[in-house]
N, C-alpha and C positions, 0 to 999 in steps of 0.2 A: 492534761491527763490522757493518754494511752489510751484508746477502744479495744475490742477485746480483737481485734481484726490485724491491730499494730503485732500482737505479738508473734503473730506469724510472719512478720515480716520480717523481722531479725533475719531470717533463714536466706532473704534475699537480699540485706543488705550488705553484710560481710560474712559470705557462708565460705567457712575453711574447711578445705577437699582433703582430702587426705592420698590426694598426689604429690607426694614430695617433689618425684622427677618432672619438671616443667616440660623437657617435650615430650612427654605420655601425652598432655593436653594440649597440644597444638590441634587445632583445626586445618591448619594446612599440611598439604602431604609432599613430599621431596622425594625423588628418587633418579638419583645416578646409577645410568646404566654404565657397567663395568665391562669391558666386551674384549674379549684375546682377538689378536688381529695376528696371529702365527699363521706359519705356511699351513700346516692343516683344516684353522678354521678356512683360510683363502682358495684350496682344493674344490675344483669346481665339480658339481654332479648337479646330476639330474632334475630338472625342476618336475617337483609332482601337480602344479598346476597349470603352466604352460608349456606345449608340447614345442620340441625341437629348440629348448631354452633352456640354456644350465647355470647355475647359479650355485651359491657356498653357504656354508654355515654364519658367517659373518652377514652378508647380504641378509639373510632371513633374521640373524639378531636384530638388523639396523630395522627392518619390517615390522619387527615387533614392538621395538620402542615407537618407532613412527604412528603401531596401530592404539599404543596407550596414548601417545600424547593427541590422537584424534579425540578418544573415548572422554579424557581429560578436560576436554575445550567444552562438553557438555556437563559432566558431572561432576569437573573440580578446574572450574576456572581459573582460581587462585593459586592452583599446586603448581609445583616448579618440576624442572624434568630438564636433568644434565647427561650429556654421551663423554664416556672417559675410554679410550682404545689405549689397550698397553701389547708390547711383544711390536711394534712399529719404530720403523727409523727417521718418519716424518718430526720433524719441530715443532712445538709451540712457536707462535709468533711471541716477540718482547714485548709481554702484559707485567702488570707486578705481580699477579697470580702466576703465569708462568716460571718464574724465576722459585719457585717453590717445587714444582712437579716435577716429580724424577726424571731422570733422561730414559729415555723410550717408551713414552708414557704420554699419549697426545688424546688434547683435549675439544674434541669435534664439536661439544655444543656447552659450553658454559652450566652451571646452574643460573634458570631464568625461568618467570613464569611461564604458562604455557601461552603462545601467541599464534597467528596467523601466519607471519613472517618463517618462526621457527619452523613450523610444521611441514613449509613449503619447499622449503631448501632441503628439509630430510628426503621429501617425496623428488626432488627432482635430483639429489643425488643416486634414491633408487632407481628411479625411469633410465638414467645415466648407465646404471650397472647392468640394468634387463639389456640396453642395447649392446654395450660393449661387455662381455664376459670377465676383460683383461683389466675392467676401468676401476674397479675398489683393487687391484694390486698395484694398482699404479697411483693411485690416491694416496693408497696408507702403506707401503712398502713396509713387508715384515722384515725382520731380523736375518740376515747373512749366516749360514753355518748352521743351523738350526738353535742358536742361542736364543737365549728367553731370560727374561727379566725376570729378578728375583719377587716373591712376591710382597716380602716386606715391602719394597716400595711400592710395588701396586696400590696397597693399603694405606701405605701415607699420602701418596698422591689423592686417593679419593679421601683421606682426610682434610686436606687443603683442599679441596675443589669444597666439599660442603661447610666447612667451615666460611671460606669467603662469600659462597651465595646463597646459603639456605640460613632461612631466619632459626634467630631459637627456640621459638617455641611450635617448630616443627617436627614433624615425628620424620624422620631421617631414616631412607635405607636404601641399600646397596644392592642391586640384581648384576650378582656376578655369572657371567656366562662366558664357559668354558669345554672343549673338547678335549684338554689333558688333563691327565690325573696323576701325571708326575712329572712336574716342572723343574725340580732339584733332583736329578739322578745323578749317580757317582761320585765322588772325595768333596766334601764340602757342603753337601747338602744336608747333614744334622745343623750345621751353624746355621743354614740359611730358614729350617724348619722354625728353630730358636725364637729368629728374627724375625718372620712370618706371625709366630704367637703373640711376641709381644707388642708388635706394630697392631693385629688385630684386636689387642684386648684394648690399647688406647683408642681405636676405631669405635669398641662397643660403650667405653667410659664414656668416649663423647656423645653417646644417646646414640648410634647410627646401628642397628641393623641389617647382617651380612646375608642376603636369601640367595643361595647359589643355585645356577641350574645348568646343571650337569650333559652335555649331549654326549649321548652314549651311540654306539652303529653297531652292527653285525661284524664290519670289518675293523674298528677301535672301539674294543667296551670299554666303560670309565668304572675303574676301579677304585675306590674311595681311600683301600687301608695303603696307598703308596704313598699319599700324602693329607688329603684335606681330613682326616677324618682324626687329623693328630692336633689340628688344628683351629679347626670350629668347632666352636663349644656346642657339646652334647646337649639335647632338650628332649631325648627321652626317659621317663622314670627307671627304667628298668638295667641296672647293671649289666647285666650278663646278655641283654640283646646284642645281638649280632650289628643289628642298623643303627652305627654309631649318627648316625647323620638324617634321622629321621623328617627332618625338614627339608633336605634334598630334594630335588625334584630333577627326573634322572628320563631325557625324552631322546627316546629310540628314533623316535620320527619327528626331523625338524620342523614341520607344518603343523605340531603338535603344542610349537614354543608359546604361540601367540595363545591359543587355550588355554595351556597351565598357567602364563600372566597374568589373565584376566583373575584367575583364583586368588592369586597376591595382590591384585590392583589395587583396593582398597586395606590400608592398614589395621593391626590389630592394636585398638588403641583399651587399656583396663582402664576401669571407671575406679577401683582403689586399690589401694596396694598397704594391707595392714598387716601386722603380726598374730600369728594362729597359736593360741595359747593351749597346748596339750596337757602339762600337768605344771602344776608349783614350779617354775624356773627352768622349764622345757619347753621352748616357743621356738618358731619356725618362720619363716615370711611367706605369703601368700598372697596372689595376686586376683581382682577382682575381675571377669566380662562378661558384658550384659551381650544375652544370646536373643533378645525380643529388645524392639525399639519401637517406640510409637513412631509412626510418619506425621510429625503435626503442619500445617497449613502455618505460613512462615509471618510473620507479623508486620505490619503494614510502617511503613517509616515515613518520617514530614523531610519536605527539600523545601531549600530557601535557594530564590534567585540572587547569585553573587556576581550579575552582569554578564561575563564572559561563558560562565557554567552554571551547571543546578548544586549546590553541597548539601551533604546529610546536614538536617538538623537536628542539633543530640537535644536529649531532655535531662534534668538532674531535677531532684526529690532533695530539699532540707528543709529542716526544723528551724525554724528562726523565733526569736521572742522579739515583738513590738511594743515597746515602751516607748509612749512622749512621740509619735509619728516614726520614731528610730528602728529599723528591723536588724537584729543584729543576729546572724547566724551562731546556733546553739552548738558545739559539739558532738559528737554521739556519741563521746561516754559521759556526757554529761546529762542523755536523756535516760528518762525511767518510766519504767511501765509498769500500769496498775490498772486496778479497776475500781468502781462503787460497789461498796458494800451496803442494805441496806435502805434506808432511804435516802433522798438528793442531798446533798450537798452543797448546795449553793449559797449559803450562809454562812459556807468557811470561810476565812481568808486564804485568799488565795497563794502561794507561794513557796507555804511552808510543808514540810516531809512531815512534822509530826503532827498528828488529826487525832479524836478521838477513837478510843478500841472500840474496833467493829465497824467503826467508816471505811475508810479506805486501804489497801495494803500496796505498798511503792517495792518495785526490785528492780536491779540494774539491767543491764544485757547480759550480762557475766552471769548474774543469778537466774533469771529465765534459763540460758545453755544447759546451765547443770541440774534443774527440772528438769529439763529434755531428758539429759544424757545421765540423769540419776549418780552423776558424776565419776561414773566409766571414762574411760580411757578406749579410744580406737581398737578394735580387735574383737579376734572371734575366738570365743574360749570353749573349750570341748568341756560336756557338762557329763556324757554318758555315751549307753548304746542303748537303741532297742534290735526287734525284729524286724523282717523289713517288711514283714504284714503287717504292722502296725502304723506305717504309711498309708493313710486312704486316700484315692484320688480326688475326693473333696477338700483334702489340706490342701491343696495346691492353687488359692485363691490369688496369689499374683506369680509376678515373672519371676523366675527363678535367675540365681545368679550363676557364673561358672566359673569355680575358683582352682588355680593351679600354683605351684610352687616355686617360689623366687628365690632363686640361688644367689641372686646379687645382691640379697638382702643378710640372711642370713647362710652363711658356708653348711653344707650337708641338709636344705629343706626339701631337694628333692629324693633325696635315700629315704628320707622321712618319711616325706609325704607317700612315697611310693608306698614303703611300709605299710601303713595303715589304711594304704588306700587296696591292695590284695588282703591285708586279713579279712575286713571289712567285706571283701566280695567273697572269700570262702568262708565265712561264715556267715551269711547272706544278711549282712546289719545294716542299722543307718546311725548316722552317731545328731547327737543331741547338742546344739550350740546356741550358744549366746553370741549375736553378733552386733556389733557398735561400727557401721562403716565409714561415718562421718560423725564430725565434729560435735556436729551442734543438732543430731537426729537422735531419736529415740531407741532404746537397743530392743531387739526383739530376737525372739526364741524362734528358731529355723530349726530344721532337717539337714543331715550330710547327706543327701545320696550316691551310694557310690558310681563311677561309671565304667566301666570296662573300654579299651582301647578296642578299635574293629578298626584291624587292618586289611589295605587294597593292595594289589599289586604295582599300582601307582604311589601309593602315600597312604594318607591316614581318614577313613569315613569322617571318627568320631575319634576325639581322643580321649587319655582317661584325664580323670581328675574327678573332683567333686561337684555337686549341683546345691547351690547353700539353698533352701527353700524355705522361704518365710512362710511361719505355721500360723495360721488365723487364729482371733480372737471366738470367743461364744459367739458374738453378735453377729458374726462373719457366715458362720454356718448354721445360723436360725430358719427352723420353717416358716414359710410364709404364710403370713397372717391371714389365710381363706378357709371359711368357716364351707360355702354352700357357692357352687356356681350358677350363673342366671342364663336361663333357657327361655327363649323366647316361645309364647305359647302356637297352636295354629294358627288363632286367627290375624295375628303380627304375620308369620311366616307368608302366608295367605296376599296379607297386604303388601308386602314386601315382594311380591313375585312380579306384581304390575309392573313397578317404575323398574325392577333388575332386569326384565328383560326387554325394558326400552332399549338398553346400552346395549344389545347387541348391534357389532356392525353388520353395515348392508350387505347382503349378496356372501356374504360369511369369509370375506377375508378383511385383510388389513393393509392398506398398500401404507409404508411407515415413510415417503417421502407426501404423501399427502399432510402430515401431522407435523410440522417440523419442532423441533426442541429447542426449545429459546435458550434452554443452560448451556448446549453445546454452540450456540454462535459465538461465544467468545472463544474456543479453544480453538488453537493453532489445527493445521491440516498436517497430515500426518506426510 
């Protein structure tokens, strides 16, 4: 029989997420840099950090990938990081991956995790370019004539390259870097527009992630409505804005590139993706991200010596029944959980489900969930509106969540969502929801707050959408149980002054290498 401690454990032993899309939940992170290798980006100017040193647009992309996959080798060991140069007449060498990648379409660094070796060969093909000016034109020779490769293949190529080295259940994406903004001009570039759309809508199908960044100059500004802006999908609410391409990031100053990466380095991964139920048979898709994360202290793992190395030792948790010295593992849907009602029980026989009423009561795992979940169904259901005085900053007793609208769930969520998310702000409301985020959790009553977009001249502060705020119980906001505080009288204070101003130190300073801190001898030196 079950203790009452098992039944929270159901939650950890098959808890169902409500991420459909498997790589949303990848822990590891992938990113193929996509890099134009044209006579333009290869245009040598002025290096803004070293004098009498000129250097190109390209040089400083290949910098920048160089400066994530450093950052990388600390803060994401395990992530992968591939260089893919298109608008070049150099070759693939004969790989079976090669034999898939469009022609002028070359593949500098594979998808592979981040290594020492890699790292190395980026830095000293750059040292290479600082000295010779002419040495990446002569590495990666652009295209003859000013021809340029269509970009539909650009996008399949980078769909073969992650496809063969990025695991699945990675979150996948593409940093396209670019100094043209119209790569198909004259007879034949609607077809190639076409073909562009549909080769990148197969890019996005397979989980991958297009983030472009755009270099713009005084002397080529990059103009979005000649080409990409027909062709990467819109992620702003708003119709009639002008900034079709809001995720753009659009750098006037190339020494600016490695800065705006760092704001993308880490992906945006939602924690769920349910459907937002507005009325009776009007429902929308919605996407769930957590904007607070605890930093917990990482759990401690057993290794076993396997002679040559150390290997993880894993642990596994089963229910087994012991009959006759025999232990034979139990199922678990075979297990059930209950508890004692009343007095002990040990003069039942043991074995059997049915006891007397009012002893015991047995339920499966299936029937525990739907206690939980009151037998809801995933999703957040709009109950009402209030005013948004009727928000007080004492409901906001945990983390709030940040939820926005998933067009690739359902067609028109974010005209929708938009909608409701300006009335909402002129009329200054908050709306009222029921929300079920996971399976086997309990649903509880939250706040919409709305948020207003605050736009930069760079990009976006804040974006809009909604802040779902789980609204506390009574018990949450009870005054604390203090009747009278305790004052200590004079003649305590009195006593107490002797031994407090023993601890004054001597001569009335503190020299702090005299005292050394025993917690700080284990940490690393900086």
């Amino acid at each position: 029989m079950a203790p009452y401690d098992d039944w929270n454990r159901i939650d950890e032993d098959d808890e169902d997420e409500l991420q459909d899309i498997s790589w949303l939940e990848g822990k590891r992170d992938v990113i193929l840099f996509c890099i134009d290798c044209s006579e333009s980006m290869l245009e040598l100017r002025n290096d803004s950090i070293y004098e009498d040193t000129k250097t190109c647009h390209l040089y400083s992309a290949l910098e920048a990938a160089m400066q994530i996959q450093k950052r990388k080798v600390l803060v994401g060991p395990n992530d992968s990081v591939g260089i893919l140069l298109f608008n070049t007449s150099r070759r693939n060498e004969s790989t079976s991956q090669g034999s898939e990648i469009k022609r002028n379409n070359f593949v500098y660094q594979p998808i592979e995790q981040i290594s020492a070796p890699k790292v190395l060969e980026l830095m000293q093909l750059l040292d290479a370019a600082r000295d010779d000016p002419e040495f990446l034109r002569t590495e990666f020779p652009p295209l003859s004539g000013n021809k340029r490769v269509p970009m539909g293949d650009v996008f399949t190529s980078c769909n073969w390259v992650l496809r063969d080295g990025a695991p699945k259940t990675a979150t996948k994406r593409v940093f396209l870097i670019t100094d043209e903004d119209d790569p198909h001009p004259g007879a034949g570039g609607q077809r190639l527009i076409t073909s562009s759309q549909t080769t990148l809508l197969d890019l996005t199908q397979a989980g991958v992630t297009v983030e472009p960044f755009f270099i713009s100059t005084e002397e080529k500004p990059f103009d979005t409505s000649k080409f990409y802006s027909s062709i990467l999908l819109p992620t702003n609410l708003e119709d009639t804005d002008a900034s079709l391409l809001p995720e753009s990031i659009f750098i006037t100053r190339i020494e600016d590139l490695i800065a705006q990466m760092r704001i993308y380095e880490v992906p945006k991964r939602s924690i769920f993706n349910v459907p937002f139920q507005l009325a009776d048979g009007f429902v929308i898709g919605v996407k769930g991200y957590g904007l607070v994360t605890e930093q917990k202290k990482g759990s401690y793992k057993y290794f076993v010596d396997l002679g040559d190395k150390m290997g993880v030792a894993g642990s596994k948790t089963i229910y087994a029944d012991i009959d006759d010295d025999a232990i034979v593992e139990v199922p678990k849907d075979e297990i059930l959980y209950g508890m004692t009602l009343g007095a002990t029980t040990e003069h039942y026989e043991k074995g059997g489900r049915v006891v007397p009423v009012g002893s015991r009561v047995f339920y499966t795992a299936e029937e525990v969930k739907s206690f939980r979940s009151m037998g809801l169904e995933p999703g957040i259901k709009l109950l009402g509106f209030k005013d948004r005085t009727e928000l007080r900053f004492e409901d906001n007793v945990k983390h709030s969540t940040f939820i926005y609208p998933d067009e690739m769930t359902y067609s028109g969520s974010k005209r929708t969502f938009g909608a409701l998310l300006r009335s909402m702000l002129a009329k200054a409301k908050i709306g009222l929801a029921l929300a079920l985020t996971r399976r086997n959790a309990p649903p509880v009553f939250c706040a919409l707050l709305p948020q207003e977009e605050k736009p930069d001249e760079t990009g976006w502060l804040e974006p809009s959408g909604f802040h779902l705020v789980p609204l506390p119980y009574a018990d949450d906001i009870r005054a604390a149980p203090i009747d009278e505080g305790s004052r200590a009288s004079g003649e305590i204070v009195e006593a107490a002054r002797a031994w407090v101003l023993k601890l004054a130190v001597k001569n009335g300073a503190y020299p702090p290498d005299a005292y050394p801190n025993s917690c700080m001898k284990m940490e690393p030196g900086d």
